[in-house]
C-alpha positions in Angstrom: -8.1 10.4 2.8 -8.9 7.0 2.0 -12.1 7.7 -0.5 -9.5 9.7 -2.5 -7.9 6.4 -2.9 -11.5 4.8 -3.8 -11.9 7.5 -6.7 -8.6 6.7 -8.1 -9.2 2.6 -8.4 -12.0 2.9 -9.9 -10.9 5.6 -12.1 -7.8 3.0 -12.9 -7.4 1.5 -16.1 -6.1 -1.8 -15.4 -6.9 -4.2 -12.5 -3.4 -4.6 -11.1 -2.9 -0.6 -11.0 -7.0 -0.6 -9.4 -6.0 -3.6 -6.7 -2.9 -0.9 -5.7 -5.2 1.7 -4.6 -8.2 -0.2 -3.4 -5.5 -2.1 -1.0 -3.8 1.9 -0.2 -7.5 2.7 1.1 -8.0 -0.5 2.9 -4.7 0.3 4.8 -6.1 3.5 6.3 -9.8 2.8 6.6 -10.0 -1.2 6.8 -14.0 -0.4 7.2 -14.4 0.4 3.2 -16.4 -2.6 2.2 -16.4 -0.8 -1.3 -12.6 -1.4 -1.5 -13.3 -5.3 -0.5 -15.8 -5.3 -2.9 -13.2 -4.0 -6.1 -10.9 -6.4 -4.9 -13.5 -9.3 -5.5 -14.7 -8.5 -8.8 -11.0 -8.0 -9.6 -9.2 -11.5 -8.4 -12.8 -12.7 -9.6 -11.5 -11.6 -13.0 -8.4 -13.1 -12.6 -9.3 -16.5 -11.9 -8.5 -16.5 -8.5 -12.3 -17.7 -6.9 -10.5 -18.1 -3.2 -9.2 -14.7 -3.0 -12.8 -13.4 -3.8 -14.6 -15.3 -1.8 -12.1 -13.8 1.1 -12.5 -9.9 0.1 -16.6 -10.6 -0.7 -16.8 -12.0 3.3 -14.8 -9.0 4.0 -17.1 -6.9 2.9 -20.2 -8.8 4.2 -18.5 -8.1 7.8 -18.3 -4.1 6.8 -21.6 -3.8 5.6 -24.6 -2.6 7.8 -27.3 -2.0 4.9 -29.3 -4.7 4.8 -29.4 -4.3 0.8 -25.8 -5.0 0.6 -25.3 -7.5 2.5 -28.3 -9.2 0.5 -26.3 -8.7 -2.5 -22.9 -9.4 -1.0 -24.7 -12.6 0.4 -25.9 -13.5 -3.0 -22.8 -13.4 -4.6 -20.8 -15.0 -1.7 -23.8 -17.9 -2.6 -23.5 -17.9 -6.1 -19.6 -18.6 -6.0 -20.1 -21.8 -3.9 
């Protein structure tokens, strides 16, 4: 079950451990823009502003509520 890997990144204490799981889920349900969206904040953390920008339009493209993709747009926006 792929949300039980959801509950357990965000339940993570440390990024690296959380990027584990959140990439675990993405391998069974590649549909969990939640799991892109981890991944962003996390290699947003880290510095790395490419790899973000990658998992925040992966997200965008798994998003159908129009409320997310407004905020997944504004962030995408507000990296550039």
């Amino acid at each position: 079950n792929p949300y039980q890997w959801l509950e357990q990144a965000y339940a993570a204490k440390d990024n690296k451990k959380a990027a584990l799981y959140f990439q675990k889920a993405l391998k069974k349900a590649p549909y969990l823009h939640q799991a892109y969206l981890g991944l962003y904040q996390i290699n947003l953390a880290e510095g790395k502003t490419l790899k973000a920008k990658q998992m925040l339009t992966k997200a965008l493209e798994w998003s159908y509520e129009v409320e997310e993709r407004k905020m997944y747009k504004y962030k995408l926006y507000s990296l550039r």
